[in-house]
C-alpha positions in Angstrom: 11.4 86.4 -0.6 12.4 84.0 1.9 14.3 80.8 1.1 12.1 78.8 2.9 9.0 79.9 0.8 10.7 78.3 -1.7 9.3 74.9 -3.4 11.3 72.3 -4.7 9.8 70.3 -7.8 9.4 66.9 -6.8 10.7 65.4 -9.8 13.8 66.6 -8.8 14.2 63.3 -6.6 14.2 61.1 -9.2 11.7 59.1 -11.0 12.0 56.0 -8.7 11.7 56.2 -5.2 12.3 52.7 -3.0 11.0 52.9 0.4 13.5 51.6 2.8 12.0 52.1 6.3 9.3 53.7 8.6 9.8 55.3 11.4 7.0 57.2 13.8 7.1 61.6 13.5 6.5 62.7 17.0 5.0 66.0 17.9 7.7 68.7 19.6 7.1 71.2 22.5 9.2 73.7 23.5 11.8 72.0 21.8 11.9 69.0 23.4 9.7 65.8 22.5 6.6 64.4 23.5 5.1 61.5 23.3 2.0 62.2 21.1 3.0 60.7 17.4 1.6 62.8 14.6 2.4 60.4 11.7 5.2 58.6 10.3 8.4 59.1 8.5 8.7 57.4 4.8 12.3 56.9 4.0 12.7 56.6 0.2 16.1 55.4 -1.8 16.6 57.6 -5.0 18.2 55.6 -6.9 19.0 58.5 -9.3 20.5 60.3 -6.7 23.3 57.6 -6.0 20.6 56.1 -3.3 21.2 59.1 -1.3 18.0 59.3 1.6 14.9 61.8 2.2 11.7 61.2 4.7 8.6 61.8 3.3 6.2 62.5 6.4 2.6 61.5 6.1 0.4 62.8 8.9 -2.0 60.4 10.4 -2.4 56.5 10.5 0.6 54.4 9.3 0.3 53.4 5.8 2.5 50.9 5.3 5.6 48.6 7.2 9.3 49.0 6.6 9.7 46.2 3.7 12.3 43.6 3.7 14.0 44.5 1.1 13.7 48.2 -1.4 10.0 48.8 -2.4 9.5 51.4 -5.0 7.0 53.6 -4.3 5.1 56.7 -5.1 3.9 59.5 -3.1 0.3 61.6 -3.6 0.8 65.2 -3.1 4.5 65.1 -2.5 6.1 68.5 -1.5 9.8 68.9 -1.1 10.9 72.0 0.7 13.6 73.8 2.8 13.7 74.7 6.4 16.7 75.3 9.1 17.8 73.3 12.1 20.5 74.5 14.2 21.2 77.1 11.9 21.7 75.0 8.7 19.4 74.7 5.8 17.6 71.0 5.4 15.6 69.4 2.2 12.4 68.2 3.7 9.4 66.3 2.2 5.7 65.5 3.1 3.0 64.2 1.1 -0.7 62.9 1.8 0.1 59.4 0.9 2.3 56.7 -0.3 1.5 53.7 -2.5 3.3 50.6 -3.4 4.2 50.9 -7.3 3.1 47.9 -9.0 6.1 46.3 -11.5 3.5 44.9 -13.7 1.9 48.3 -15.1 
């Protein structure tokens, strides 16, 4: 087994998630990238995690602007995974979309 066929249970982030910014995920050749954007980047806050930082990509439209201040969120279909760059193993995330968590439920 490889590590990277590994799966990483989700609730392992926390069970709050504040959304902090957005950025665009562009689409890589060779190595090097292009300008074609594929989706966007979702940077969550765990707050259980000392605040530490993961993206969570969603492919497709933009969902949602960077807020103002932290936004707790949640994410449909979230999957948190390893992979390698340069050599070094990385946590990533993606998910199939992201919704504002309403304080009032």
């Amino acid at each position: 087994m490889k590590i990277t066929d590994l799966k990483i249970d989700p609730l392992s982030l926390g069970n709050h998630l504040l959304l902090v910014d957005v950025a665009p995920a562009y689409e890589y050749k060779d190595g090097l990238r292009t300008d074609n954007i594929l989706g966007y980047r979702y940077m969550v806050a765990m707050p259980e995690k000392g605040l530490e930082k993961i993206s969570v990509r969603i492919d497709g439209r933009k969902r949602m602007e960077a807020p103002d201040t932290y936004q707790e969120v949640r994410f449909d279909k979230l999957e948190v995974f390893i992979y390698f760059h340069l050599g070094q193993p990385q946590v990533g995330a993606k998910a199939a979309d992201i919704h504002i968590v309403d304080s009032k439920t």
